[in-house]
BAGUPA-533892 format. One record per residue: residue number from 1; residue in three letters; x, z, y of N, C-alpha, C in turn. Coordinates in pm, 1 decimal. Layout:
REM BAGUPA-533892
+-----+------+----------+----------+----------+----------+----------+----------+----------+----------+----------+
:  nr : rest :       nx :       nz :       ny :      cax :      caz :      cay :       cx :       cz :       cy :
+-----+------+----------+----------+----------+----------+----------+----------+----------+----------+----------+
: NUM :  ALA :        X :        Z :        Y :        X :        Z :        Y :        X :        Z :        Y :
...
+-----+------+----------+----------+----------+----------+----------+----------+----------+----------+----------+
***
This chain:
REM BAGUPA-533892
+-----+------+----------+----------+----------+----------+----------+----------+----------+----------+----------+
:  nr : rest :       nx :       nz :       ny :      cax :      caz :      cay :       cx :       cz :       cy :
+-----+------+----------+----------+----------+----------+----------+----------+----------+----------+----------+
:   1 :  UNK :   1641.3 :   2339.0 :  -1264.4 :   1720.8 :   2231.0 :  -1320.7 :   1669.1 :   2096.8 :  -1267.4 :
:   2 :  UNK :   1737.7 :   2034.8 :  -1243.0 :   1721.6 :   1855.2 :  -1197.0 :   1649.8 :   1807.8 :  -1270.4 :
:   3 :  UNK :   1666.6 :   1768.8 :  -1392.8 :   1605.8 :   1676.6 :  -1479.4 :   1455.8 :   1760.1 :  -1530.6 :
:   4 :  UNK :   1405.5 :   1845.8 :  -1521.7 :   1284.2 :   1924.8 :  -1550.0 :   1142.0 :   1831.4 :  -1542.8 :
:   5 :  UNK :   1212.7 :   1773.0 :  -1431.2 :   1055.3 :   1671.6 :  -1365.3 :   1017.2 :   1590.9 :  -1520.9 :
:   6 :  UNK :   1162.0 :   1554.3 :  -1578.3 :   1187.6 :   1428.9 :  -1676.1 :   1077.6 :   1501.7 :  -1817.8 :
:   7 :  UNK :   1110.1 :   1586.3 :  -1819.2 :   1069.5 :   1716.0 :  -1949.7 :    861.2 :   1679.6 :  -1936.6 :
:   8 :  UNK :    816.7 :   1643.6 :  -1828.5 :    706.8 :   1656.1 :  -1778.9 :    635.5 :   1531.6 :  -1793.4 :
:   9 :  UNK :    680.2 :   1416.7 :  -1805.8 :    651.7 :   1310.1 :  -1816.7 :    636.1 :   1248.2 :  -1916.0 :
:  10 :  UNK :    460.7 :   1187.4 :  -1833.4 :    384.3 :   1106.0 :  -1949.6 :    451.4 :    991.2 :  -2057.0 :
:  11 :  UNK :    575.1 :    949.2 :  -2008.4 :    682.8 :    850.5 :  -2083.8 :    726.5 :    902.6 :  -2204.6 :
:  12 :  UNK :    776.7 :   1088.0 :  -2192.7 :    844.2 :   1140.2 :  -2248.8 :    804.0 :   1103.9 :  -2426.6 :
:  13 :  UNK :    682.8 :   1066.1 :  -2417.4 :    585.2 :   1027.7 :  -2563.6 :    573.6 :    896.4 :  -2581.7 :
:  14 :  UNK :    621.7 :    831.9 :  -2516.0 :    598.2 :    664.0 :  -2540.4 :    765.7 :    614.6 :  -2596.3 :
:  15 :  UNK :    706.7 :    493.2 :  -2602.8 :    841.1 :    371.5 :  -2652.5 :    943.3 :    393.6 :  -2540.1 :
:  16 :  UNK :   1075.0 :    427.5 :  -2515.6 :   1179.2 :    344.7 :  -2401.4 :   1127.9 :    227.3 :  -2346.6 :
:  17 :  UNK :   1140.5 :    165.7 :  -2468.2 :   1145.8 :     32.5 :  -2428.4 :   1032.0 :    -57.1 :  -2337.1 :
:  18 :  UNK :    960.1 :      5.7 :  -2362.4 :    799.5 :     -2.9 :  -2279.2 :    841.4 :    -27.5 :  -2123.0 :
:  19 :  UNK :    972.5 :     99.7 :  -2072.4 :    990.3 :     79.7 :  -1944.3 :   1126.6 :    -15.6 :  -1899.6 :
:  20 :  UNK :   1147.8 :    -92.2 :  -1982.5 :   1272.1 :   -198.5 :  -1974.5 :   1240.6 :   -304.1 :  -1986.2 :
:  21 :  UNK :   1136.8 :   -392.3 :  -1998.5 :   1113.5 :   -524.0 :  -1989.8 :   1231.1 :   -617.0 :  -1972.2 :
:  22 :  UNK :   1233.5 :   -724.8 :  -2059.1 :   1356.8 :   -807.9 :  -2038.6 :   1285.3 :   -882.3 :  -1929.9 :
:  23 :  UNK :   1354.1 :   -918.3 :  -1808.9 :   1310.4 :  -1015.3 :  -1726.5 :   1156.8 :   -960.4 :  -1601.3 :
:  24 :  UNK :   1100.4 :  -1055.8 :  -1521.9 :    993.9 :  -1004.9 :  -1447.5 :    908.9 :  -1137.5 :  -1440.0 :
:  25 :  UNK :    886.4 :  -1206.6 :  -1562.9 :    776.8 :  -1340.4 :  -1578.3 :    730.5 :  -1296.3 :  -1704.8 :
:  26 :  UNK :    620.5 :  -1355.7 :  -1741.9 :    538.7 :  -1396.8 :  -1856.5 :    523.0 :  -1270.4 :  -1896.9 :
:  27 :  UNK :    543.8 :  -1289.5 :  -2011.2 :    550.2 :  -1163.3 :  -2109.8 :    554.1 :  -1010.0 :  -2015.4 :
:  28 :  UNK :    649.5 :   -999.2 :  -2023.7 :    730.6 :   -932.9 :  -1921.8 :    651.3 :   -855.4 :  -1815.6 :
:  29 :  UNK :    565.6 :   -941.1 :  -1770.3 :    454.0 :   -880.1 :  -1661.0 :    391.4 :   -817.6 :  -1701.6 :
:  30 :  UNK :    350.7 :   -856.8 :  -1822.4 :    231.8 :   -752.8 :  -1895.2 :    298.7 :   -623.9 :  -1955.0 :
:  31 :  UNK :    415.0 :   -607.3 :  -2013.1 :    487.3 :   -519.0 :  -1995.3 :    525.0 :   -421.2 :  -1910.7 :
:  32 :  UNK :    521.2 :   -473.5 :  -1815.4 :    504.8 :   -402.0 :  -1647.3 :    434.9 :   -338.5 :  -1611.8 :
:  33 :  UNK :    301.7 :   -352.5 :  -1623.1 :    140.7 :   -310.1 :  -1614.9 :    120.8 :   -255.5 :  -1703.7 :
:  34 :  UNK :    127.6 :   -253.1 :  -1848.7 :    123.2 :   -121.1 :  -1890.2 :    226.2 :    -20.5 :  -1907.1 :
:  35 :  UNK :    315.8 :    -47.1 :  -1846.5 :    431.2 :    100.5 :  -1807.0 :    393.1 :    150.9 :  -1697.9 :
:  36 :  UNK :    355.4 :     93.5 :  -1645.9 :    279.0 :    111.4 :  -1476.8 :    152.1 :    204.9 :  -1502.3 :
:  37 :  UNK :     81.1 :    175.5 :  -1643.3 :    -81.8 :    274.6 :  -1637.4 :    -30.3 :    401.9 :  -1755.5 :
:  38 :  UNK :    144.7 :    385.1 :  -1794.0 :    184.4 :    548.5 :  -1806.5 :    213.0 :    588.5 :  -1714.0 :
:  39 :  UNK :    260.9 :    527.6 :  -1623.6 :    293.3 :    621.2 :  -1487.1 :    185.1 :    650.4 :  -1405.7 :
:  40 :  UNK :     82.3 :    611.6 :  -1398.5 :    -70.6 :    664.4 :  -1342.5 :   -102.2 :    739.1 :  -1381.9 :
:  41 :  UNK :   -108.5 :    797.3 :  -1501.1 :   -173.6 :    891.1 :  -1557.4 :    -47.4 :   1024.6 :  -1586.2 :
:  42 :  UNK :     56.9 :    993.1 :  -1503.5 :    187.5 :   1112.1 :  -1514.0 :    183.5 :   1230.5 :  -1381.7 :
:  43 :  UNK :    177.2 :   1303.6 :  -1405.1 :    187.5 :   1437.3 :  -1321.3 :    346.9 :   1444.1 :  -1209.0 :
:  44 :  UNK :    419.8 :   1353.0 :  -1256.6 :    570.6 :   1380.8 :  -1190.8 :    526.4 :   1187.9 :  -1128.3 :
:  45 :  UNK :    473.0 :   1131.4 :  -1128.5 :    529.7 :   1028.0 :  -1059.2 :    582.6 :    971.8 :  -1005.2 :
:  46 :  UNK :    566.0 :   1057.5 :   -854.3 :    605.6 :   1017.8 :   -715.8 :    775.8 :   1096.6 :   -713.3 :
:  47 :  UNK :    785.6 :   1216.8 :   -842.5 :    931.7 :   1256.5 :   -793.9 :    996.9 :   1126.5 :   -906.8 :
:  48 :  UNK :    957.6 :   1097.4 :   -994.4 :   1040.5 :    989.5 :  -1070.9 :   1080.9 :    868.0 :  -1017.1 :
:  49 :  UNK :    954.7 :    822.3 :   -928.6 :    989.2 :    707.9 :   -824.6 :   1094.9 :    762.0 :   -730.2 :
:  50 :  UNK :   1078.8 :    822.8 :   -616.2 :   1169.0 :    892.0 :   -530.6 :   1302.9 :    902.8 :   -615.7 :
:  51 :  UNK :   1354.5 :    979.7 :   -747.7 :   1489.2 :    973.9 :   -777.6 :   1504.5 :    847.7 :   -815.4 :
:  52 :  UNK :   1411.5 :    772.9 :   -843.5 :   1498.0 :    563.4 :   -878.6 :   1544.1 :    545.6 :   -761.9 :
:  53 :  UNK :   1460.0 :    576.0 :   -662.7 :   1540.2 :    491.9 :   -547.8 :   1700.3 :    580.4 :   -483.4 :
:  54 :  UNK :   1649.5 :    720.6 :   -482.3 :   1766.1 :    760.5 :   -427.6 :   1894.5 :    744.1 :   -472.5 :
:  55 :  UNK :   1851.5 :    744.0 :   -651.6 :   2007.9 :    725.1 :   -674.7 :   1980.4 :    595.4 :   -755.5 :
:  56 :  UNK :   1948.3 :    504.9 :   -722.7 :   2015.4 :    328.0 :   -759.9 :   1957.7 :    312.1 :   -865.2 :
:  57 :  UNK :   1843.2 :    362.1 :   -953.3 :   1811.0 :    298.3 :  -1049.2 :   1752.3 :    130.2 :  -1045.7 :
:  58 :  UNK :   1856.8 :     35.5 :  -1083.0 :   1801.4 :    -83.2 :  -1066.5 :   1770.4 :   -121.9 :  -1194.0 :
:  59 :  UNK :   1686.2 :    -62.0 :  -1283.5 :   1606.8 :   -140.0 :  -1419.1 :   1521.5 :    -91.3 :  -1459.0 :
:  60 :  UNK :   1448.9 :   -143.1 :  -1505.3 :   1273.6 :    -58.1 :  -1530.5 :   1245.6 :    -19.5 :  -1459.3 :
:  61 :  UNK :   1131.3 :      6.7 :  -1524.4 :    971.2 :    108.2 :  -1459.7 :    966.9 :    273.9 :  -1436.8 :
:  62 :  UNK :   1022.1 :    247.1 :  -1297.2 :   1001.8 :    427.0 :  -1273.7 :    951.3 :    432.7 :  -1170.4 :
:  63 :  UNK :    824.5 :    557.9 :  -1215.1 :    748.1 :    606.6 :  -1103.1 :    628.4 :    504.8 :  -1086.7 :
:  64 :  UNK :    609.4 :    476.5 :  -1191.8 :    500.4 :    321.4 :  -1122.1 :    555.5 :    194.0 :  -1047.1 :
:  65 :  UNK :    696.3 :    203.4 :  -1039.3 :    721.0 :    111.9 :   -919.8 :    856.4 :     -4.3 :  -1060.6 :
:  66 :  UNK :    791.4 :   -130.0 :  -1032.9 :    890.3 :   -220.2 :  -1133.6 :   1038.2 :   -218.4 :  -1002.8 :
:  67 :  UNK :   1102.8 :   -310.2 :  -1091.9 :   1230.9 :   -316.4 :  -1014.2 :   1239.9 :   -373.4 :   -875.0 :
:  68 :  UNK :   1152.7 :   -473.0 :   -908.6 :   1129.5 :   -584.8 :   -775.8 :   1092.2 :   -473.4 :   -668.1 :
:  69 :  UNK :    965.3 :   -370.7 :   -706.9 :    920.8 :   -299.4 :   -594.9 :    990.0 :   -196.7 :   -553.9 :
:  70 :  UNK :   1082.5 :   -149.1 :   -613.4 :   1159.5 :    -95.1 :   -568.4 :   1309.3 :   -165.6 :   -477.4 :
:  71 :  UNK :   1318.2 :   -291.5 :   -543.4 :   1398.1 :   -361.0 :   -455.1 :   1369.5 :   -355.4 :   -319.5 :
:  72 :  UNK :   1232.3 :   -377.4 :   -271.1 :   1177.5 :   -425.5 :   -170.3 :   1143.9 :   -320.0 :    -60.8 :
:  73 :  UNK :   1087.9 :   -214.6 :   -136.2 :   1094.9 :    -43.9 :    -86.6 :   1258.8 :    -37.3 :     -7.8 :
:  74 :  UNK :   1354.9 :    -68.3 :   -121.4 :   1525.9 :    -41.7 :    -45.6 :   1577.9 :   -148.9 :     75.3 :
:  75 :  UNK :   1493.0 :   -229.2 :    110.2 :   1506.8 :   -337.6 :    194.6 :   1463.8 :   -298.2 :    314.7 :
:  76 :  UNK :   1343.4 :   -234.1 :    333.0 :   1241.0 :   -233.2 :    399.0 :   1296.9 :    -89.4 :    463.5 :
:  77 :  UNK :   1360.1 :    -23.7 :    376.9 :   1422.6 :    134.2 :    433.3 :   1545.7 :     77.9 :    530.8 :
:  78 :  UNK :   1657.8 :    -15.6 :    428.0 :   1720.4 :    -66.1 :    513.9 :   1694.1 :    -96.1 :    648.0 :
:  79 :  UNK :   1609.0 :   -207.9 :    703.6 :   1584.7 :   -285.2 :    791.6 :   1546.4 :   -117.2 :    864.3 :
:  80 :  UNK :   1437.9 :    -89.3 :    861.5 :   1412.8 :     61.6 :    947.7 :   1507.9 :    133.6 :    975.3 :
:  81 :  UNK :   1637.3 :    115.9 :    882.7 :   1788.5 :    210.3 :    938.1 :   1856.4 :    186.8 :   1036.4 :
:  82 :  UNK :   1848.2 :     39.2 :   1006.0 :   1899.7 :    -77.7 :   1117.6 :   1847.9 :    -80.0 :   1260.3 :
:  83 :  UNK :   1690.6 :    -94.9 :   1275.1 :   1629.4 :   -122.2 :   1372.9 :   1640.9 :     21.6 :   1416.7 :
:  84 :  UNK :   1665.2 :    181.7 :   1339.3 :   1667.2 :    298.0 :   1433.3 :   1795.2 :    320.0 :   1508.7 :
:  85 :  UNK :   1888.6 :    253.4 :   1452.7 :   2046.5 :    275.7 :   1445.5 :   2041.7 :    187.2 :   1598.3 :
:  86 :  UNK :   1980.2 :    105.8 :   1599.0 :   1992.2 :    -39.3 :   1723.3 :   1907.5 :     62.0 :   1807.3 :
:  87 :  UNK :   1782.6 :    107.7 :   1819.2 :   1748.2 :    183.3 :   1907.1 :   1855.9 :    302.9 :   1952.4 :
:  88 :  UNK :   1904.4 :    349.6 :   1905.7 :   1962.3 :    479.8 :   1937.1 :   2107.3 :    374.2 :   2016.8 :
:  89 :  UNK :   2179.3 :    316.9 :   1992.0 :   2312.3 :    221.6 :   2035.4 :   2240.6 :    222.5 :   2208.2 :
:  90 :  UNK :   2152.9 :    166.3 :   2213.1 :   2054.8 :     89.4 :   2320.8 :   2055.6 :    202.0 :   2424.5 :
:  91 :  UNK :   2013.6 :    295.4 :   2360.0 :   1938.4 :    406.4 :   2394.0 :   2052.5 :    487.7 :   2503.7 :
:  92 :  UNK :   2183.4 :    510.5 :   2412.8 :   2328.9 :    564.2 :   2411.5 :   2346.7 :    482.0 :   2534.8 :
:  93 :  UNK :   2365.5 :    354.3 :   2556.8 :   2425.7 :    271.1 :   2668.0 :   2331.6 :    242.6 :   2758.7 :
:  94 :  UNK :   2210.7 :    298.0 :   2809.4 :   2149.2 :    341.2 :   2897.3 :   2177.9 :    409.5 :   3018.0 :
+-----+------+----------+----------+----------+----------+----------+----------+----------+----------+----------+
***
């Protein structure tokens, strides 16, 4: 089953709300950091991060990674799609 990873996780025992922070200043940060040291200590991490990004989760804390870092993760994949896509064009008209 898909969601199994979810069943496994150190969150599954905490507040929601812990991983929704209104906003990414003040308060908020500190909110961040400790949703961030449930996800350190979670056995599924890296697949909870991996499904935020694949399928569009843009709010909260998943996988250890706040929104911003995951913004920046989807940027950074972008630009590498781009720059392989431009190699291969290049490559093609050779």
């Amino acid at each position: 089953m898909v969601a199994d990873w979810r069943l496994r996780g150190v969150c599954s025992e905490e507040d929601p709300d812990l991983f929704f922070p209104v906003g990414n200043t003040g308060v908020a940060l500190l909110q961040i950091e400790e949703a961030k040291s449930v996800c350190r200590r979670c056995p599924v991490m890296e697949t909870c991060g991996d499904w935020a990004l694949d399928n569009g989760q843009d709010t909260g804390v998943w996988g250890g990674l706040s929104e911003d870092e995951r913004r920046a993760i989807k940027r950074r994949m972008a630009r590498q799609r781009t720059a392989a896509n431009s190699k291969q064009k290049t490559g093609a008209q050779s």
